[in-house]
C-alpha positions in Angstrom: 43.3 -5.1 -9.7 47.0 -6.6 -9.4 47.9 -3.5 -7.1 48.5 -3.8 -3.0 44.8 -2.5 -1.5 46.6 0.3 0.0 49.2 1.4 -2.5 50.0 4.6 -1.9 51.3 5.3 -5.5 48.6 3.5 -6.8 46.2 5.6 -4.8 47.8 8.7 -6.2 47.8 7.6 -9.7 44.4 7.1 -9.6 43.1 10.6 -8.0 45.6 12.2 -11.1 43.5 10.1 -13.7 40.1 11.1 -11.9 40.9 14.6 -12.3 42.3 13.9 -15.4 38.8 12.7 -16.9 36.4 14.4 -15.3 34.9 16.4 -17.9 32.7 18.3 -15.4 32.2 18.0 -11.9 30.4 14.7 -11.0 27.8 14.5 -8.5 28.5 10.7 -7.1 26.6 9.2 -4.3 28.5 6.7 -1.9 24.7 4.5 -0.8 26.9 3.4 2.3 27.8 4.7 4.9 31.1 2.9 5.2 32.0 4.2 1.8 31.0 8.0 3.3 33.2 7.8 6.2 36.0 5.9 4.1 35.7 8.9 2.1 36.0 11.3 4.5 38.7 9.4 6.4 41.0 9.5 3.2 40.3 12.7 2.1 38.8 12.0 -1.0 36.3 14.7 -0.9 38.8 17.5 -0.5 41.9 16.2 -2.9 39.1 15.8 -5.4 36.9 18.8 -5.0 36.1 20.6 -8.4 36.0 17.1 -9.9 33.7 14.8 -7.6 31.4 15.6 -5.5 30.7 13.4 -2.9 26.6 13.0 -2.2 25.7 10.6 0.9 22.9 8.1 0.5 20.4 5.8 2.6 22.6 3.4 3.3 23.0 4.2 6.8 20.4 1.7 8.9 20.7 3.6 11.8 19.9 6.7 9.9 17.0 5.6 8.0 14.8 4.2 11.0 12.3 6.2 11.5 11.6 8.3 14.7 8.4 6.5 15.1 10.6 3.0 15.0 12.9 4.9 17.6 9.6 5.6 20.2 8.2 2.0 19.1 11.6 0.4 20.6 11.8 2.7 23.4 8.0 1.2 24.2 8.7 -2.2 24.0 11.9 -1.5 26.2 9.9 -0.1 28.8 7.8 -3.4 29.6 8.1 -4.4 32.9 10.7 -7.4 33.5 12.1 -7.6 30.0 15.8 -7.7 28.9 16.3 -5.6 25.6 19.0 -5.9 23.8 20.3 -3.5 20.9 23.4 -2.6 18.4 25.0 0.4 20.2 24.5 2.9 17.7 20.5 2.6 18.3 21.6 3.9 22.2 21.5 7.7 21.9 19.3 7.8 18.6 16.3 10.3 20.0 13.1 9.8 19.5 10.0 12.2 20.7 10.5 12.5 24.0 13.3 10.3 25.0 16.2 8.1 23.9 17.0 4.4 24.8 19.9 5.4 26.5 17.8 7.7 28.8 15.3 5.0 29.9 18.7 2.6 30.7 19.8 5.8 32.9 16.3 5.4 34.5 16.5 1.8 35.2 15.6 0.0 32.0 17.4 -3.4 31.5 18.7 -3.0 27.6 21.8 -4.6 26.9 24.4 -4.0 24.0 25.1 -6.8 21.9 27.3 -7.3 19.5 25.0 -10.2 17.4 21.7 -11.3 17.6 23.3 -14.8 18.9 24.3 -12.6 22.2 20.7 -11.9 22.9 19.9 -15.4 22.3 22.5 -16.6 24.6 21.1 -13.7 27.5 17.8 -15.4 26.8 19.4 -19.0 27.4 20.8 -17.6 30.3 17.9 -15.6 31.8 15.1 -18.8 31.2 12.6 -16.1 33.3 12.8 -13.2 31.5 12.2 -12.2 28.2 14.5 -11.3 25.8 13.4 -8.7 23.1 16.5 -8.1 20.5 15.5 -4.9 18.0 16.7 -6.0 14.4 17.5 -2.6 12.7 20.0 -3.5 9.7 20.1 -4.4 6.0 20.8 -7.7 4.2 24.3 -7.5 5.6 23.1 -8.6 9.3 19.4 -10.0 8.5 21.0 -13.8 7.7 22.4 -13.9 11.3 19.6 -12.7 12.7 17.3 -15.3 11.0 20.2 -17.5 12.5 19.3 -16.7 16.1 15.5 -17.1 15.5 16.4 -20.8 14.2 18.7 -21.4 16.9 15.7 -20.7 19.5 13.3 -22.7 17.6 15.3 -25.9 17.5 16.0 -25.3 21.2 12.5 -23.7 22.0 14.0 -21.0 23.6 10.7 -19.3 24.0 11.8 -16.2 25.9 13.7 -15.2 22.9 12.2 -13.0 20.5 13.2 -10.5 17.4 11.5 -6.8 17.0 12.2 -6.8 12.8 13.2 -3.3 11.8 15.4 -5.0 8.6 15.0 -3.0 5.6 16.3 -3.8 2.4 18.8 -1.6 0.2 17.4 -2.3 -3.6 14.0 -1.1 -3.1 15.2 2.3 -1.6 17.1 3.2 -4.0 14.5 2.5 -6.5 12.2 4.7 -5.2 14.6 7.4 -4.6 15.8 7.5 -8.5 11.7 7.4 -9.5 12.2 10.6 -8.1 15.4 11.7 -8.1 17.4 13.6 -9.6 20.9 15.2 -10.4 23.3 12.2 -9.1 26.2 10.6 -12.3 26.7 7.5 -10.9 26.7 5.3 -7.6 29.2 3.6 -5.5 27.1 0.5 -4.3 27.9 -1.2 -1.1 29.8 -4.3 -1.2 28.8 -6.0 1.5 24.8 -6.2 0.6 26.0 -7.2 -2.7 28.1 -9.7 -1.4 24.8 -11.3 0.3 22.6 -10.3 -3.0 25.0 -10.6 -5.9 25.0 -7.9 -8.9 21.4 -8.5 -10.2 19.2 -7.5 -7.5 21.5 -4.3 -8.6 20.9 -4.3 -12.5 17.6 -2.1 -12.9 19.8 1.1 -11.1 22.0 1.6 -15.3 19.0 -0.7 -17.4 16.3 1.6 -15.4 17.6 4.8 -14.4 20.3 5.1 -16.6 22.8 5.2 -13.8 26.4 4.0 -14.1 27.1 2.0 -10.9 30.2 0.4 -9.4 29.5 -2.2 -6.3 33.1 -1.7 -4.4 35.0 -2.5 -1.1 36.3 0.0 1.2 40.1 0.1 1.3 41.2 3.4 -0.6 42.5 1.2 -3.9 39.0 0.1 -4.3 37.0 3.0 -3.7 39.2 5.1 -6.3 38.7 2.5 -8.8 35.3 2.2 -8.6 35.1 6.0 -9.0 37.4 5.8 -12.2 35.3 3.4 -13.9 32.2 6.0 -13.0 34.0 8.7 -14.7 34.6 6.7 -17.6 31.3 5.5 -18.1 30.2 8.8 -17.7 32.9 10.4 -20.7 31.8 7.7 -22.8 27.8 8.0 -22.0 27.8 4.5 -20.8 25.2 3.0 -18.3 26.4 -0.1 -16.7 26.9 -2.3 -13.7 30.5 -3.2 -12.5 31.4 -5.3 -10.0 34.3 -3.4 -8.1 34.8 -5.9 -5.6 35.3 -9.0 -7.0 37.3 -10.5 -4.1 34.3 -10.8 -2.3 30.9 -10.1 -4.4 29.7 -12.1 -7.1 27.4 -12.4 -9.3 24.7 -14.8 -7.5 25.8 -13.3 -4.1 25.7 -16.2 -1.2 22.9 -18.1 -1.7 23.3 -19.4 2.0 22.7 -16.8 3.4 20.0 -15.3 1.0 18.3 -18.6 1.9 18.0 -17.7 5.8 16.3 -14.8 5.2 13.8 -15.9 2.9 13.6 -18.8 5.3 12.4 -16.4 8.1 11.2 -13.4 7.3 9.2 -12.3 3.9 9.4 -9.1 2.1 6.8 -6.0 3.3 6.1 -2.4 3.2 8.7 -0.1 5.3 8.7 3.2 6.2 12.5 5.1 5.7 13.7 8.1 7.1 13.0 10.7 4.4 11.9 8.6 2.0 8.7 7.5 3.5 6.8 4.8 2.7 8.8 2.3 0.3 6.4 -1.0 -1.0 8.4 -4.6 0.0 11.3 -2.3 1.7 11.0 -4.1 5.3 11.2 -7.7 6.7 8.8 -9.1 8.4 8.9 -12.5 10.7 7.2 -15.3 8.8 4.2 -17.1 10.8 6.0 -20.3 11.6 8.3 -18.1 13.6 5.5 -15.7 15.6 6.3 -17.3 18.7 9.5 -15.4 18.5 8.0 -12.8 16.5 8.5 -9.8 19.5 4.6 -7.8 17.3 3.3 -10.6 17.8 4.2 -11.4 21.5 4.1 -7.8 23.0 1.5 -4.8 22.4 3.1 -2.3 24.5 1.4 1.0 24.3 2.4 3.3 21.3 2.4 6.9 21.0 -0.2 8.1 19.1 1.9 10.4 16.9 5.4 11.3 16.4 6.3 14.7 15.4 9.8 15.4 13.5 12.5 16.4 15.5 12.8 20.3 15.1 14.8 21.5 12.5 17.0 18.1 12.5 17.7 17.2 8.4 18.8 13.6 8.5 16.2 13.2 6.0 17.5 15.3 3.5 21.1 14.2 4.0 20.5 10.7 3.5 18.7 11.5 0.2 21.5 13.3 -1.3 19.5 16.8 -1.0 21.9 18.7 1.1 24.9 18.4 2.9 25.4 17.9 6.5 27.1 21.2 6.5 24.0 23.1 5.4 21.8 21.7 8.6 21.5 24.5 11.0 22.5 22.4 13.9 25.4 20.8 13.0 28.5 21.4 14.9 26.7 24.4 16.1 23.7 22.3 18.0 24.0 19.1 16.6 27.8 17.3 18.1 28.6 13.8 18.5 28.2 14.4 22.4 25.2 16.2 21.5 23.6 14.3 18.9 19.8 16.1 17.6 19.4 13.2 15.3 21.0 9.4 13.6 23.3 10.6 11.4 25.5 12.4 13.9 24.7 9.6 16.0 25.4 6.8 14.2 29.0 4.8 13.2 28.0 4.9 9.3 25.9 8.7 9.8 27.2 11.4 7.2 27.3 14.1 10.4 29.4 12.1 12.0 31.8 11.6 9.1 32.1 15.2 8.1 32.5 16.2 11.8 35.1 13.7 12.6 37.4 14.1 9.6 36.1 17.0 7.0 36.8 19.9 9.7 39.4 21.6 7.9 36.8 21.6 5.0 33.3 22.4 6.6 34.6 26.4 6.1 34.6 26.1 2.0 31.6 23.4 2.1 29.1 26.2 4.3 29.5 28.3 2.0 29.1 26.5 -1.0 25.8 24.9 0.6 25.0 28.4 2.8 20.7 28.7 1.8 20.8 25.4 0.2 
């Protein structure tokens, strides 16, 4: 693209040639969460309604931890004379019967961090104490946090450790699109491909038959990448594009792909509404259990974990309904208020439609009212 990433004529040009060639309306699913607020932020989903329609994926990793993964952190961050230390969108994500935000209230020591190399530095700094940082992310954050571990192994800081809640973004959207489903095409998120590269990307059109565009997030980008999606769709093509070629490539950065395979190995994950996905998660390889935060702790665990009533992260993040069509949104569910992730979170659809798709939750309701 030879045009300025926030060209306002370009911009415009492009939403009159996606209406243009849309021969129906297309059902297009933005995987990331970045893309679904930059979409909401720039009003795509209302200057292009009756043309695309916007579906949000799992690519939220706030969203998609589990509420069992919620409890299990709150657990570890109630053991006596520990420092946790968290993202801050994991704060005010409930779980059962309480919230990590709640148990700070009550005297907890949890600390928000901006990178796993803060906790390692608390840890440094507090020699006796431990240090328990919960690793809730995609390939996007997991090489820094294989980082930190290294750090504290070469200097045997051994009060430092890593709870691994990493899942990884391929493998979910495979086994969504074994099952699913009415979605055109995919807007993938650039910056797990610019870790992965395009082929850990290529089964989505050679498997599924699903055009898919990796793209940025400036309003240039993510227009274009929808353009090509409507064109591959008018001309029944099933390909993968890489949108963002400023940044992604096609091997990805192999630094950084070798830090995680350094430290952590591929296993079995459960997702939030997807359930159990096979070599979805990351777990801490042996030579690292020292820091390895299962292997250090066995705080006690609540037996089970029943869903929270009537919230439907699950189904949002999976494309089956809109956050409009959840009973407790805006209603219940507010960002002061939050009954689940995705109204928590920075990346959560809720919080997108709530913040910026007012003026259109009227027309939405009722197109999703008993959906």
């Amino acid at each position: 693209m030879t045009h300025p990433l926030n060209d306002p004529a370009h911009v415009q040009n492009l939403l009159e040639t996606i209406r243009s060639k849309t021969p129906r309306v297309l059902r297009i699913m933005e995987v990331c969460g970045t893309h679904t607020h930059a979409v909401s932020r720039y009003s795509f989903r209302q200057t292009l309604d009756g043309h695309i329609d916007f579906i949000s994926g799992p690519g939220c990793p706030v969203c998609v931890t589990t509420q069992a993964d919620i409890d299990k952190m709150i657990a570890y961050a109630r053991i006596p004379d520990t420092i946790t230390t968290t993202f801050g969108d994991m704060l005010r994500v409930p779980g059962t019967h309480s919230s990590l935000a709640k148990i700070k209230a009550e005297g907890a020591d949890i600390r928000v961090v901006f990178s796993p190399l803060d906790a390692l530095k608390i840890a440094v700094d507090n020699p006796a104490r431990q240090v328990i940082f919960f690793g809730v992310g995609f390939e996007t954050t997991v090489p820094v946090v294989a980082a930190s571990l290294k750090h504290a192994m070469r200097q045997n800081t051994k009060n430092y450790s890593v709870l691994s809640l990493h899942k990884t973004v391929p493998e979910a959207l495979h086994a969504l699109f074994s099952n699913h489903h009415r979605i055109d095409g995919l807007l993938l998120p650039g910056h797990v491909a610019a870790v992965l590269g395009l082929e850990p990307f290529s089964f989505l059109p050679q498997l599924h038959r699903l055009p898919s565009v990796v793209t940025g997030f400036t309003p240039v980008e993510i227009l274009h990448s929808v353009k090509l999606l409507t064109q591959m769709v008018q001309n029944n093509e099933n390909k993968l594009i890489n949108g963002y070629p400023r940044v992604v490539t096609q091997s990805g950065n192999p630094l950084a792909r070798k830090e995680i395979v350094d430290v952590f190995y591929q296993s079995d994950a459960q997702w939030r509404g997807l359930g159990d996905i096979p070599n979805s998660g990351l777990r801490i390889r042996p030579d690292f259990s020292l820091w390895d935060a299962e292997q250090k702790f066995q705080p006690s665990l609540p037996d089970d974990t029943p869903s929270l009533t009537e919230c439907c992260c699950g189904a949002i993040i999976t494309g089956q309904m809109k956050p409009v069509a959840c009973p407790l949104f805006k209603n219940i569910c507010t960002p002061e208020n939050p009954q689940g992730p995705c109204m928590v979170s920075g990346e959560g659809a809720c919080a997108a439609y709530y913040q910026y798709d007012r003026h259109f939750l009227r027309k939405e309701t009722a197109d999703n009212h008993g959906k």
